[in-house]
C-alpha positions as CSV (number, residue, x, y, z in Angstrom):
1,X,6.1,26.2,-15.9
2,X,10.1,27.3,-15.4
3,X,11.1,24.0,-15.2
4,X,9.3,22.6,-18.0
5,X,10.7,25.3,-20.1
6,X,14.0,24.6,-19.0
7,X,13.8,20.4,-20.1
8,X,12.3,21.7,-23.6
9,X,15.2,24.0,-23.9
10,X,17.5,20.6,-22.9
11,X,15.9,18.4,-24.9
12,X,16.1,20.5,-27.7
13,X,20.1,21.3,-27.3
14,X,20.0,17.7,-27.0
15,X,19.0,17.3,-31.0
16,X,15.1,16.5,-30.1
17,X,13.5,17.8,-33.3
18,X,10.2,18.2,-32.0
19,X,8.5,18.4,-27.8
20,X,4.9,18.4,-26.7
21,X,3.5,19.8,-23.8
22,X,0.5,19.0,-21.9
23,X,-0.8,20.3,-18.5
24,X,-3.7,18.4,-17.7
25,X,-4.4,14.5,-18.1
26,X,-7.0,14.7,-20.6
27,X,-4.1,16.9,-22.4
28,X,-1.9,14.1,-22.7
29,X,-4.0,11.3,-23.5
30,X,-5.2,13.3,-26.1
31,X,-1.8,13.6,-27.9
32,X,-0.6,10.7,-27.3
33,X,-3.7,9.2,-28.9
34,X,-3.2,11.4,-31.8
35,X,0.5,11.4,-32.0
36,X,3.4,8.9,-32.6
37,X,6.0,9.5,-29.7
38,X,9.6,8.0,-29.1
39,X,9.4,8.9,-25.3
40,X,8.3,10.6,-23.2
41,X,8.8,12.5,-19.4
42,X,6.2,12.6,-17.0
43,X,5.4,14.4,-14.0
44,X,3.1,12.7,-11.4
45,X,1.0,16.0,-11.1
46,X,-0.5,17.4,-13.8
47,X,-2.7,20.2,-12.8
48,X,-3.5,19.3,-9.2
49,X,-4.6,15.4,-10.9
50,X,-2.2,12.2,-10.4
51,X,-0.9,11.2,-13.8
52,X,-0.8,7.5,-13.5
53,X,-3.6,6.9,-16.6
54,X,-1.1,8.8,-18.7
55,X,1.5,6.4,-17.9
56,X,-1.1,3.4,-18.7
57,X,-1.7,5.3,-21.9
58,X,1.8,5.4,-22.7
59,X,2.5,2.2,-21.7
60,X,-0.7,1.0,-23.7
61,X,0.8,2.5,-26.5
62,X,4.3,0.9,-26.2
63,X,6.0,4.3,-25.6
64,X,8.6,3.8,-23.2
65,X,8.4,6.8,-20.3
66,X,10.5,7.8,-17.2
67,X,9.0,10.1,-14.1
68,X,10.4,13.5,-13.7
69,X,9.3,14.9,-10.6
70,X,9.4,15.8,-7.2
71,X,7.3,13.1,-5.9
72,X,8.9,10.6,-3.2
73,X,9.3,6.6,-4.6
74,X,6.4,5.7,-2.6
75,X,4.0,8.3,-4.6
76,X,5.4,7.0,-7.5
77,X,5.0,3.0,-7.1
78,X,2.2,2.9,-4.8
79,X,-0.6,0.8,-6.2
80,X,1.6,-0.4,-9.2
């Protein structure tokens, strides 16, 4: 929760006018569903759960994405 305070806090020194939060999967696909989003960081844990259906949301949605987390490569890319 620290550290995601910390990025909104950079992101927002960084001129973005507006950053949304989610901490579980359902979370995210809901607002990116209901939202329009430029980008977006994601962590590979949300709540306990691996996030990779809210990178195929994103990507379904043609919202371009990087990972932010503390997850080796090999969590990251394995099985895309």
């Amino acid at each position: 929760m620290l550290i995601l305070m910390m990025i909104e806090d950079m992101l927002a020194d960084l001129g973005c006018e507006s950053v949304t939060s989610a901490a579980t999967i359902d979370q995210a696909i809901a607002l990116i569903d209901a939202q329009v989003f430029d980008a977006a960081m994601l962590d590979m844990n949300l709540n306990g759960k691996n996030s990779r259906a809210v990178a195929d949301a994103l990507a379904a949605h043609g919202v371009p994405f990087v990972f932010s987390t503390g997850n080796s490569v090999h969590d990251v890319w394995d099985g895309y």
